[in-house]
Legacy VTK file of the C-alpha trace (Angstrom):
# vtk DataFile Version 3.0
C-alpha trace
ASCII
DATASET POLYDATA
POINTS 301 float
0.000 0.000 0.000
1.447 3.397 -1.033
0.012 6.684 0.682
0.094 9.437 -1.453
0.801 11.968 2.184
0.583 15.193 0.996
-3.140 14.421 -0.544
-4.288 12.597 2.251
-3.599 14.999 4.979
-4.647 17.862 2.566
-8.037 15.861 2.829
-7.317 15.494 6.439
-6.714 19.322 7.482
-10.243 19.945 5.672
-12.372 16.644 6.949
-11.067 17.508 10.522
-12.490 20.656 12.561
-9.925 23.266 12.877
-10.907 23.025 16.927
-9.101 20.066 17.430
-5.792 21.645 18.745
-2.406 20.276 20.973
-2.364 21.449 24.738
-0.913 25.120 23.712
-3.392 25.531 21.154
-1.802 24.630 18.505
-4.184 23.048 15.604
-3.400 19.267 15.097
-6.395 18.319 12.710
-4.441 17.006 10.012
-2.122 14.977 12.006
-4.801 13.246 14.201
-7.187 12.859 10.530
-3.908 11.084 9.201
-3.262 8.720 11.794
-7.052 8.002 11.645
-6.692 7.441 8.036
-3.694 5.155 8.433
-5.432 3.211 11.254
-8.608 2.455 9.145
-6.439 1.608 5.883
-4.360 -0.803 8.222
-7.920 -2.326 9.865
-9.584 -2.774 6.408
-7.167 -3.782 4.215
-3.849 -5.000 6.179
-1.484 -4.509 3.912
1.954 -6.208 4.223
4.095 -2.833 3.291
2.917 0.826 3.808
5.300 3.367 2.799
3.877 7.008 2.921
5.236 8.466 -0.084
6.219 12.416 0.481
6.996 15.496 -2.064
10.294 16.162 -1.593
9.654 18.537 -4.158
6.196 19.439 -5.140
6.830 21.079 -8.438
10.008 19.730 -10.038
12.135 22.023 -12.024
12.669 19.504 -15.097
8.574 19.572 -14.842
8.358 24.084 -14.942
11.239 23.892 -17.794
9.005 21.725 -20.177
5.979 23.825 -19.364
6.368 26.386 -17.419
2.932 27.195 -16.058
3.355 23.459 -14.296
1.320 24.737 -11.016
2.773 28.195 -11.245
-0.204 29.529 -10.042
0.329 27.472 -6.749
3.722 29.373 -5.734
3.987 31.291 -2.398
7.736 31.954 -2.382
10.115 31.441 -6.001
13.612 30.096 -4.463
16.833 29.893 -6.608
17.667 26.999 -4.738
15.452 23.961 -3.863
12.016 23.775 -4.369
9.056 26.867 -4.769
7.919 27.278 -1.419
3.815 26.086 -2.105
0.963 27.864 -0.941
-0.228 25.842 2.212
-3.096 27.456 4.704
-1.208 28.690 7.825
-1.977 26.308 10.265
-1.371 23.135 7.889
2.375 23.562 7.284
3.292 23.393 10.838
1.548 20.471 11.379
3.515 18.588 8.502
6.788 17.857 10.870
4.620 16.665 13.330
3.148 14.331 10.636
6.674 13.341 9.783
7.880 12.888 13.263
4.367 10.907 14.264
5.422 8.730 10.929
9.153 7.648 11.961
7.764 7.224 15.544
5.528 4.504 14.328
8.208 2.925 11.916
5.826 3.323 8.976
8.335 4.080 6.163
8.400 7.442 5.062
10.177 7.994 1.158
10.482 11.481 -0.530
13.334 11.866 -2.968
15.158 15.729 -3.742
14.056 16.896 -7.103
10.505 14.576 -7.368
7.410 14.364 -6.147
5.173 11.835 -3.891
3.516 10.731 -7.447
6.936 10.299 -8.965
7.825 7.647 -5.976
4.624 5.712 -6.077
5.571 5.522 -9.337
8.594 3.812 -9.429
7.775 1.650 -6.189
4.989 0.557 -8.558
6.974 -0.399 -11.219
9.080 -2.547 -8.956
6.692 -4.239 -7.121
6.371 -7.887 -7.287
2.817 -7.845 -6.020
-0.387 -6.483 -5.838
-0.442 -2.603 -5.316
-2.761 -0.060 -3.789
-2.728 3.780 -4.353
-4.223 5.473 -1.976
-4.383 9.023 -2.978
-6.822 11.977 -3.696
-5.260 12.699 -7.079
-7.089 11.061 -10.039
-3.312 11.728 -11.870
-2.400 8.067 -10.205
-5.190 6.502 -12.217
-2.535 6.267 -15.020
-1.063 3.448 -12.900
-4.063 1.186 -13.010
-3.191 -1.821 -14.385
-5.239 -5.070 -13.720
-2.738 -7.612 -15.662
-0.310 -6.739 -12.881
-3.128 -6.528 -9.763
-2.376 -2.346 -9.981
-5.579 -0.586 -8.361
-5.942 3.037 -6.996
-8.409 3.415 -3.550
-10.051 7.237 -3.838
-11.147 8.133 -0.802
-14.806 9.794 -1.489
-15.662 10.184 2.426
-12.707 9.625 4.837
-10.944 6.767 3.960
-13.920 4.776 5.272
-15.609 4.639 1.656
-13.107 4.339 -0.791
-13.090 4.410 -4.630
-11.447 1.486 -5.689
-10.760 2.644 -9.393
-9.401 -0.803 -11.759
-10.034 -0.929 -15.502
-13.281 -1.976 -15.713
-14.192 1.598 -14.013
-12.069 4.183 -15.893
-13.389 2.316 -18.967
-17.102 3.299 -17.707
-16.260 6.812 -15.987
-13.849 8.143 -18.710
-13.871 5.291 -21.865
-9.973 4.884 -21.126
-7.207 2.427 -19.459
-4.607 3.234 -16.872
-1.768 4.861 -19.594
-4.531 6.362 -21.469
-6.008 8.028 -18.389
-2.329 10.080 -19.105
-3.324 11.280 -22.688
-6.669 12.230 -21.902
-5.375 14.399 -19.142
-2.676 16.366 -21.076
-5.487 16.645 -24.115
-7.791 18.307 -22.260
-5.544 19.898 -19.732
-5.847 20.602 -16.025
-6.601 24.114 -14.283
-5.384 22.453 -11.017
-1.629 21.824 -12.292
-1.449 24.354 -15.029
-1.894 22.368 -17.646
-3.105 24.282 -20.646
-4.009 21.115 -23.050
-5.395 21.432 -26.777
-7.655 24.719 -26.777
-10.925 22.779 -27.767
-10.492 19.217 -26.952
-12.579 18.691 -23.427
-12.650 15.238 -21.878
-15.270 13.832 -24.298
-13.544 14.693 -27.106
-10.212 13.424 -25.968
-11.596 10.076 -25.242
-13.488 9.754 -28.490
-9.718 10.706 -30.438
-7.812 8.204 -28.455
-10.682 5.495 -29.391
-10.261 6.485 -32.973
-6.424 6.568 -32.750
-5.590 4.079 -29.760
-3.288 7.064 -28.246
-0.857 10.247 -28.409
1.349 8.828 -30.646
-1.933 7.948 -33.116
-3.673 11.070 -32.640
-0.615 13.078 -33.847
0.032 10.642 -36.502
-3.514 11.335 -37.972
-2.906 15.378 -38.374
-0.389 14.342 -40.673
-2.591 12.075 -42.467
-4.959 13.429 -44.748
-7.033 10.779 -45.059
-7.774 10.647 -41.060
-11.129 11.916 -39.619
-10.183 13.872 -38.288
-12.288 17.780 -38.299
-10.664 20.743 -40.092
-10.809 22.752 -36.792
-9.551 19.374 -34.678
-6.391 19.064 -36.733
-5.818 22.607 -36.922
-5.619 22.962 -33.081
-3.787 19.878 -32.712
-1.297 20.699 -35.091
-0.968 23.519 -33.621
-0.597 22.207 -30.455
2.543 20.339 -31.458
5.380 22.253 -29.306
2.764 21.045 -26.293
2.092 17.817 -27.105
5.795 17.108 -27.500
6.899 18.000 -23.830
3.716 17.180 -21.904
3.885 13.466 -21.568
7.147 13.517 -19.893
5.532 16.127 -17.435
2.216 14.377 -16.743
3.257 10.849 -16.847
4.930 9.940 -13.534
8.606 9.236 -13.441
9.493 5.521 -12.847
13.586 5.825 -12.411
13.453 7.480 -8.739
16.735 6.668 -7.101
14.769 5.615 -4.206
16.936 5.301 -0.045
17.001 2.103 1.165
13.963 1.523 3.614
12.110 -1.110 5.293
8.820 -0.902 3.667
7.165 -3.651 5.924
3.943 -2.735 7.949
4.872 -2.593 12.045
3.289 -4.819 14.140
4.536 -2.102 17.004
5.852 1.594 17.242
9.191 1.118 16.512
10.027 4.134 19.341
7.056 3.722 21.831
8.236 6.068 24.224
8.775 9.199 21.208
5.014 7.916 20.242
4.044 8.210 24.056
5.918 11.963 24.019
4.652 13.129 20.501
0.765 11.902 21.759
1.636 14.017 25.510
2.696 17.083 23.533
0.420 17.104 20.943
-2.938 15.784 22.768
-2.877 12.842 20.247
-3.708 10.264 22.497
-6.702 8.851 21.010
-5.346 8.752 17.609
-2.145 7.373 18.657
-4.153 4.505 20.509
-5.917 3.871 17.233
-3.265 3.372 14.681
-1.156 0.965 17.553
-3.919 -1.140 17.878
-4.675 -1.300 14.065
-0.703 -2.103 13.707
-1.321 -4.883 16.829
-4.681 -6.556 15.603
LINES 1 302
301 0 1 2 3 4 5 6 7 8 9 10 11 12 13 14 15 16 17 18 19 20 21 22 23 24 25 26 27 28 29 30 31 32 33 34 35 36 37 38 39 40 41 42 43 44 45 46 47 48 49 50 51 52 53 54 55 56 57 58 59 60 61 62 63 64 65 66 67 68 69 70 71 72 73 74 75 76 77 78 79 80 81 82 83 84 85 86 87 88 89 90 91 92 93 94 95 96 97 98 99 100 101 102 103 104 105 106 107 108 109 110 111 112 113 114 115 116 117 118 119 120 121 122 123 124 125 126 127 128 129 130 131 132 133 134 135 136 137 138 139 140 141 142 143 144 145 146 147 148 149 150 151 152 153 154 155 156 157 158 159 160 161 162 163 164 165 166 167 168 169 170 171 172 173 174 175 176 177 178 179 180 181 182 183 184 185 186 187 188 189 190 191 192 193 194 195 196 197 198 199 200 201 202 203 204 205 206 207 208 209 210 211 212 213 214 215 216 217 218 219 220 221 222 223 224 225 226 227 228 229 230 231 232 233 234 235 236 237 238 239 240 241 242 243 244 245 246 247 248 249 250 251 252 253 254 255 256 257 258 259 260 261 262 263 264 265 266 267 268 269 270 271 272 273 274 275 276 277 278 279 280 281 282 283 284 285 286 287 288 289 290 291 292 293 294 295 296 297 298 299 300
């Protein structure tokens, strides 16, 4: 099982009253929503590695060189070195070391690598796997990854994490008339507001779909603006053609990397804190004691 973190606490900090604060007042909603989300995840599904995958760096700078409006619209602070510092609501970012500290407390594994981000690193720990994989994530960009042959599946939490998505084939083929790598294409066709993405001025979801059913994918489409023969409409091609300098460089931006030099780690679930008494300390100082009681006896059952 592979938590995309920054998603799922994201989720957290909003699903979780803003009243639920530490001793000195500080807000801990996120943290105690993650833990809760961790602890159900481990109840209903046991899984026999959890690695909470982390942004190390949310917006790439090989990703804003191809295009640079890649979530430009999402920067707080520009920094010559190391990542854009992200626009985060004040009282999430300080919670996010407590998240991390909480996380290496428990021994969950915790992976982020410099220069990628959280999507990049399910990504690759995808590729390697042996076995069956779960996503767990809030971003419908990890649908590319679906992949039944190999037992690939992505769990979208729609309320919580106690009613979860499970997205296969069988249901991107219903919701959006695609597979896992085609999920990619009809994503960089049509663009997305969210990431900066401009897309093909013109071609919506619909259309995308119904272009990579006519042409099986990117490569296809783009091979039937040079061919007169395709069906392509007049104003279709034009804006596709058009379109080429985009459609070049967005794949390598939208599809997620699968050659992260991931750390060694020890990706297997804990059947214990691996520090009980910095667990005890962290759920003290921050007034996490029910959550912390939660996601030990999730680990123990």
């Amino acid at each position: 099982m592979l938590l995309d973190t920054a998603s799922l606490y994201y989720r957290a900090y909003f699903g979780v009253p803003d009243s639920v604060k530490a001793p000195d007042g500080t807000p801990v909603n996120a943290v105690r929503g993650l833990l809760d989300f961790i602890a159900r995840l481990v109840q209903d599904h046991r899984p026999d590695d959890l690695v909470a995958c982390m942004d190390a760096d949310w917006r790439p700078h090989w990703r804003v060189e191809l295009i640079p409006s890649y979530k430009a619209h999402r920067v707080a602070v520009e920094t010559e070195a190391g990542p854009d510092v992200e626009e985060t609501p004040d009282t999430l970012a300080p919670q996010v070391p407590i998240i991390e500290a909480a996380l290496d407390a428990f021994g969950i594994a915790r992976v982020g690598v410099a220069g990628y981000e959280a999507d990049d690193v399910i990504g690759t720990l995808t590729g390697r796997a042996t076995g069956p994989v779960d996503i767990v994530t809030g971003d419908r960009d990890l649908y590319q990854l679906v992949d039944d042959a190999r037992q690939r599946r992505v769990l979208y939490p729609l309320k919580g994490v106690g009613t979860l998505q499970v997205t296969d084939e069988a249901w991107l083929r219903e919701k959006y008339g695609v597979d896992g790598p085609g999920y990619a294409d009809l994503a960089l066709l049509r663009g997305d507001p969210s990431d900066g993405l401009p897309g093909v001025p013109g071609i919506g979801e619909k259309t995308a779909a119904k272009l990579l059913d006519a042409y099986g994918d990117l490569a296809g489409i783009i091979a039937a603006v040079g061919d007169p023969k395709s069906k392509l409409t007049p104003t279709q091609r034009k804006r596709l053609d058009e379109s080429r300098p985009y459609l070049a460089v967005a794949p390598k931006v939208v599809h997620v990397a699968s050659d992260v030099p991931l750390p060694e780690f020890d990706a297997a679930l804990p059947a214990v804190p691996a520090q009980p008494e910095l667990v005890d300390a962290l759920a003290h100082r921050w007034g996490l004691g029910g959550a912390v009681s939660r996601l030990s006896g999730a680990l123990h059952s």
